[in-house]
C-alpha positions in Angstrom: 27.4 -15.4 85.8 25.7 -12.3 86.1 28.3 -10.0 85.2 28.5 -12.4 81.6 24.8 -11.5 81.2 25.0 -8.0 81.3 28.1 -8.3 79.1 26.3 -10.2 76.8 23.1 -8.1 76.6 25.4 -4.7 76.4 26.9 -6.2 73.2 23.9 -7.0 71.6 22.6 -4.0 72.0 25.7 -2.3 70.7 24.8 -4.3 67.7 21.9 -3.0 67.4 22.6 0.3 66.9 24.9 -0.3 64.1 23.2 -3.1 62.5 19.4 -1.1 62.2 21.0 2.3 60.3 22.9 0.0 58.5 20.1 -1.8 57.5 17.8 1.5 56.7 20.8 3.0 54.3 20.7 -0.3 52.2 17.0 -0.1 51.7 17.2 3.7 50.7 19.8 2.3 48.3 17.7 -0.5 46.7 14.6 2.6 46.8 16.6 4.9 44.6 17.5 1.9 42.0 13.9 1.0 41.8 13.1 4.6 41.2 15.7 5.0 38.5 15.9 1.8 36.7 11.6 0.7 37.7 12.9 -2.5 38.2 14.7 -4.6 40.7 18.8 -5.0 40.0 19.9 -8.5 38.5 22.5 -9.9 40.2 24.2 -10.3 37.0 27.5 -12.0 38.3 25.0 -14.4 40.2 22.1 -15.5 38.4 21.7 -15.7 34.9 18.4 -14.2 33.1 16.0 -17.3 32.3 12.8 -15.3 30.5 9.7 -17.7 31.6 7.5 -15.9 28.3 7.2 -17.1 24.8 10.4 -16.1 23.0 13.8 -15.9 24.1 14.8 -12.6 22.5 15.2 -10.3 25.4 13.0 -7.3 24.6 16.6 -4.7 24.1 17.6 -7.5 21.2 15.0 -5.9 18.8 15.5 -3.9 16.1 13.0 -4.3 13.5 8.9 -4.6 14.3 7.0 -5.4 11.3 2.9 -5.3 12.7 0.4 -6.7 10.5 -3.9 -6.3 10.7 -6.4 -7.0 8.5 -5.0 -5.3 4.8 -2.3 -2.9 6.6 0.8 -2.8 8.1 3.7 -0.7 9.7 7.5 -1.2 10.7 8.7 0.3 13.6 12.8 0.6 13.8 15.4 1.0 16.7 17.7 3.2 15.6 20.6 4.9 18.5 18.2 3.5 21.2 15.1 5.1 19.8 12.0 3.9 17.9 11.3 5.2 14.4 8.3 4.3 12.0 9.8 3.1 8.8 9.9 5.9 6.1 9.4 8.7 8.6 12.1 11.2 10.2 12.7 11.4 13.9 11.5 9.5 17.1 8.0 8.1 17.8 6.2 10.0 20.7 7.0 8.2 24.2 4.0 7.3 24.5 3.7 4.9 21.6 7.7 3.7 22.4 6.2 2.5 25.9 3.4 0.2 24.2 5.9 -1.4 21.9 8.3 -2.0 24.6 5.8 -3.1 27.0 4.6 -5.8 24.4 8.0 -7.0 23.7 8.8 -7.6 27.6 5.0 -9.4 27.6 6.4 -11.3 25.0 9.6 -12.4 26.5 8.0 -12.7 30.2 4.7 -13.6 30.3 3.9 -17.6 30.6 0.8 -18.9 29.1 -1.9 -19.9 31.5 -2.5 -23.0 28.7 -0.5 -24.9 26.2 -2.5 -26.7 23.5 0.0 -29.3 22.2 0.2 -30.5 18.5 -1.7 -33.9 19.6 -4.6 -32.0 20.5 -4.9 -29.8 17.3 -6.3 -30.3 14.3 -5.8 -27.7 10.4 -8.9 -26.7 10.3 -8.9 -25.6 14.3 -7.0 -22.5 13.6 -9.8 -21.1 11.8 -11.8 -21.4 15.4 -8.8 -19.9 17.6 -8.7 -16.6 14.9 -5.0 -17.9 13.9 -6.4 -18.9 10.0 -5.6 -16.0 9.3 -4.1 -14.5 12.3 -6.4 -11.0 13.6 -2.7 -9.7 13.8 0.8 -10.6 13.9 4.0 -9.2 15.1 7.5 -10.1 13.6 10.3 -9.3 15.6 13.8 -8.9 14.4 17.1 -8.5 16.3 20.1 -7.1 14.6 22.0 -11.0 13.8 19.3 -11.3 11.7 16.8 -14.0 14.0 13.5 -13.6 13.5 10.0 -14.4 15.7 6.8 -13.9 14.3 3.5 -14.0 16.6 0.6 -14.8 15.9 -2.2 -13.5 17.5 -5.6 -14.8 17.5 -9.4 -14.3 19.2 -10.5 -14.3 22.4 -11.7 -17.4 24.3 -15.0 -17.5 24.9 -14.8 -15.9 28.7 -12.9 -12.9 26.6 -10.2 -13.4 29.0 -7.4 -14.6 27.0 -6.1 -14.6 23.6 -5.3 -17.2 21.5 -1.5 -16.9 20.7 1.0 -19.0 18.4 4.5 -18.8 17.7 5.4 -19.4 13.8 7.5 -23.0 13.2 5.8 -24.6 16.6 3.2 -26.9 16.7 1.1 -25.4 19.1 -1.2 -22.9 20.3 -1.0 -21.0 23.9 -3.5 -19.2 25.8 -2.0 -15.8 27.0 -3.6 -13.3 29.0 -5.6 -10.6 27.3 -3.7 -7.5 27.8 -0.9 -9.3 25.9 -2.6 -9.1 22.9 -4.0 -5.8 23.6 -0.4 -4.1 23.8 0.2 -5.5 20.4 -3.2 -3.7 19.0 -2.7 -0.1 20.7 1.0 -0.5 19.3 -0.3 -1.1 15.9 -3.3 1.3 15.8 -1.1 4.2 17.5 1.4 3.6 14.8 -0.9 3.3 12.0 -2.6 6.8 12.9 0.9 8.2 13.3 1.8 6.9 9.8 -0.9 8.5 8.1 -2.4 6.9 4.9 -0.4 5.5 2.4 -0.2 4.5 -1.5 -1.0 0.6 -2.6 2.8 0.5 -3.2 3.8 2.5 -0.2 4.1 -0.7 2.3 6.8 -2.8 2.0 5.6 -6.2 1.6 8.1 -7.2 4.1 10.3 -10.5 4.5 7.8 -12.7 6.4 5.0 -13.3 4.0 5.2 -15.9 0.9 3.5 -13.9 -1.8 6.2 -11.3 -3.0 3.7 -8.8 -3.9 0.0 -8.2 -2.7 -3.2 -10.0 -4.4 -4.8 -6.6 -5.1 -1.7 -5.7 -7.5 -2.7 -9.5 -9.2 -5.0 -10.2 -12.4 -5.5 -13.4 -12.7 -4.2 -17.0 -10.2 -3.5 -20.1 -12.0 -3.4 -23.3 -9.5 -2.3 -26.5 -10.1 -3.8 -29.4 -7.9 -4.2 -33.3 -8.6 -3.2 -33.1 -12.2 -5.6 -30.3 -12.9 -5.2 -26.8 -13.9 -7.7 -23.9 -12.2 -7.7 -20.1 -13.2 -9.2 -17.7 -11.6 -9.4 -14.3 -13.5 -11.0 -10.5 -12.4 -13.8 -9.6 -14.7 -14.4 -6.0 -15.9 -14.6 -4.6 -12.5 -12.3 -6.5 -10.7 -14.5 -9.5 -8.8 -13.1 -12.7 -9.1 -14.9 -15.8 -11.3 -13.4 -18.9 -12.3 -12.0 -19.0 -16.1 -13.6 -22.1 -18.4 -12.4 -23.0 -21.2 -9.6 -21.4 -23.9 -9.5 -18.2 -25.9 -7.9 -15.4 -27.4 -8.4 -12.3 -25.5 -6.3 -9.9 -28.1 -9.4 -8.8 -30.1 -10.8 -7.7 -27.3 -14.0 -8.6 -27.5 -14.4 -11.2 -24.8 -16.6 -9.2 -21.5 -16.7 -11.4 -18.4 -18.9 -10.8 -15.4 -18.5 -12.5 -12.3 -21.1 -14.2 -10.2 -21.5 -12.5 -7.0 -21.7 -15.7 -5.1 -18.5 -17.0 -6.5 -16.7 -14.3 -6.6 -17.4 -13.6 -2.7 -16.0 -16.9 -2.2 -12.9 -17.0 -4.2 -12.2 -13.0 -3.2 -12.4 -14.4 0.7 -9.8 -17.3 0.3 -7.6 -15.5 -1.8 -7.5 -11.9 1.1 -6.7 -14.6 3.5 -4.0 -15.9 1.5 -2.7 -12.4 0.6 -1.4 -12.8 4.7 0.2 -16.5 4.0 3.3 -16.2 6.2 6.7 -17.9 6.3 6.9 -20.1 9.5 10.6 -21.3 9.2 13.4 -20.7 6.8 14.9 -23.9 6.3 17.4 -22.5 3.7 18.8 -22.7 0.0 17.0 -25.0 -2.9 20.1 -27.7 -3.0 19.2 -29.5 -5.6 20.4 -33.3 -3.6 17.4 -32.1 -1.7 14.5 -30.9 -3.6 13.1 -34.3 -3.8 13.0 -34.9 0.4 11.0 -31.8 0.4 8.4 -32.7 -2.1 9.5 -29.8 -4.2 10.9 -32.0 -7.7 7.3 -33.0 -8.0 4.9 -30.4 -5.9 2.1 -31.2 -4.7 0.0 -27.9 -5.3 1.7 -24.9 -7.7 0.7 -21.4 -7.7 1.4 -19.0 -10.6 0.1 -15.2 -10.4 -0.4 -12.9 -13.6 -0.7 -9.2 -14.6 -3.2 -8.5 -16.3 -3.3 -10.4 -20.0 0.4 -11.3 -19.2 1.5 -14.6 -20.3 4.9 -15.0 -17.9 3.9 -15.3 -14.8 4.4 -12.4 -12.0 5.7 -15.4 -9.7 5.8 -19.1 -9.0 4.8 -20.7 -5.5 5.3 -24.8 -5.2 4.4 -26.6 -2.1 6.1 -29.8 -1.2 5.5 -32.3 1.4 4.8 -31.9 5.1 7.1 -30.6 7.6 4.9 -32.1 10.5 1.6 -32.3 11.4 1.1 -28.9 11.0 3.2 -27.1 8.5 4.4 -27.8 4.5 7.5 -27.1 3.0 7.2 -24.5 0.0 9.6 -22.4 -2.4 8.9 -19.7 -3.9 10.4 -21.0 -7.9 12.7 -21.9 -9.1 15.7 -20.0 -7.2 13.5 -19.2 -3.8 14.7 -20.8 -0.2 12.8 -23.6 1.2 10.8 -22.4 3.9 7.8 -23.9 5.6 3.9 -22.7 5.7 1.3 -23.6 7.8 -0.1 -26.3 6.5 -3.6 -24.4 6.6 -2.2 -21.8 3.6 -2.6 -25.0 1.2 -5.9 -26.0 2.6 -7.5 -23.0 1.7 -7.3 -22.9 -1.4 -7.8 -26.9 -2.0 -11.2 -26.0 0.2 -11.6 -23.2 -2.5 -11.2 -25.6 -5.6 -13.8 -28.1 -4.6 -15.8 -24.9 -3.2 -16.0 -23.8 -7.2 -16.6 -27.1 -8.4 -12.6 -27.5 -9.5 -11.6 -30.1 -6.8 -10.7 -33.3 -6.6 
């Protein structure tokens, strides 16, 4: 009995001396991945990737970055692995690379401490969480095509979080506050980089519903319950509301704008300068118009150049998606997409604001 003790003690002590060096080269090993890669290896042949965040594009998958804040904006492209500000030669510093791809991963990894579901919102709540219009909004692209935008809105009042939501979903998340912060250095690093740029420099991109920006407009014709509303710049360029009908060709018609007015109508119509596309739901089929609202619209938008009678374009908005978005073409050969069913409210609030509603 005692010589199978020692036995037994021998051999695991024999074992270890192997196991323990053993042990000590694997963790060197799993060191110098974690140095190289700054990240722990996947066991790709084991576990699948599940991202936990807001998206499911995985943050290599982008290619395209259109930013949006306030009046500007700036596209950021992946070309041969490296990042490139649209209509500029050669690579962005490092620097500014590692914010954008640090708010991509945030995007695709971070969970949101709260979900506000659909039941609990309301249209004109948006407008309290900064999301009507969004403070900024990132549109990512990967290279089938797929697109996310996000939509980034204030802080709560602890100025701990930000108030986030995804286009097309019918709700609102609370997400940390360096989330939204990576999204702002990215935009502002980008912006500086970019340098100033012409009115018709920036691409009005494929996200937003008007195809070309307010401040190129002259006049907005909108037609809600049965009645027409035009709102025209006066001599220098403020916004008033257009009674009555008359001949402008002999030129000797001089509007001026009321400063109150023109305040209000020039607010509503900035904000909807940033009206975005939630959802592509696709081609106009005709067998289909009429289940979108679209044969008979509910609200119709025409915008001008100046003393132009053809319109510069034609926006029609249908019926409601859900709760919280609309369908809306842009006419007549546009795709059906949907809006958030705030981008119509605006301006309804800005007929009766005038005097012109309902």
């Amino acid at each position: 009995m005692v010589e199978a003790t020692v036995t037994d003690g021998a051999a695991e002590r024999g074992m270890t001396r192997w196991l323990m060096p053993l042990l000590a080269v694997c963790l060197l090993a799993l060191l110098g991945v974690l140095i190289v890669s700054g990240r722990w290896p996947e066991l790709r042949s084991k576990v699948a990737f599940a991202p936990k965040g807001l998206v499911t594009i995985a943050p290599a998958d982008a290619r395209r970055v259109e930013i949006r804040s306030g009046r500007g904006s700036v596209v950021l492209l992946r070309k041969a692995g490296e990042w490139m500000i649209e209509g500029m030669d050669g690579a962005v510093p490092a620097e500014l690379g590692s914010h954008l791809e640090t708010a991509l991963r945030l995007v695709a990894v971070s969970e949101p401490a709260r979900e506000i579901p659909a039941a609990e919102l309301a249209v004109e709540k948006f407008a309290a969480f900064g999301l009507d219009p969004p403070a900024t909004v990132a549109v990512i692209e990967t290279a089938d095509g797929s697109t996310i935008s996000v939509n980034l809105g204030a802080l709560n009042p602890a100025s701990t979080s930000h108030y986030v939501r995804i286009a097309g979903r019918p709700a609102v998340y609370l997400m940390p506050r360096h989330f939204g912060e990576e999204w702002w250095v990215t935009f502002d690093m980008a912006r500086r980089l970019r340098g100033p740029t012409g009115p018709d420099a920036a691409s009005r991109g494929k996200s937003l519903l008007l195809p070309i920006s307010v401040a190129q407009v002259w006049a907005f014709e909108i037609v809600f319950a049965g009645k027409l509303t035009r709102f025209e710049r006066d001599i220098d360029g403020n916004w008033f509301r257009h009674l009555g009908q008359h001949n402008h060709a002999a030129g000797n018609v001089v509007h001026v704008a009321d400063p109150e007015q023109a305040r209000v109508i020039d607010a509503a119509l900035r904000a909807f300068d940033s009206a975005a596309v939630e959802t592509r739901v696709g081609p106009a089929d005709p067998s289909q118009v009429a289940r979108y609202g679209l044969n008979l619209p509910t609200l119709i938008v025409l915008v001008f150049s100046r003393d132009a009678a053809a319109p510069l374009a034609r926006l029609e908005f249908g019926v409601s998606a859900d709760s919280l978005d609309r369908y809306a073409r842009l006419a007549p050969n546009g795709a059906v997409v949907t809006v958030a069913e705030f981008e119509m409210r605006r301006l309804t609030e800005l007929l009766r604001a005038i005097g012109a509603g309902s």
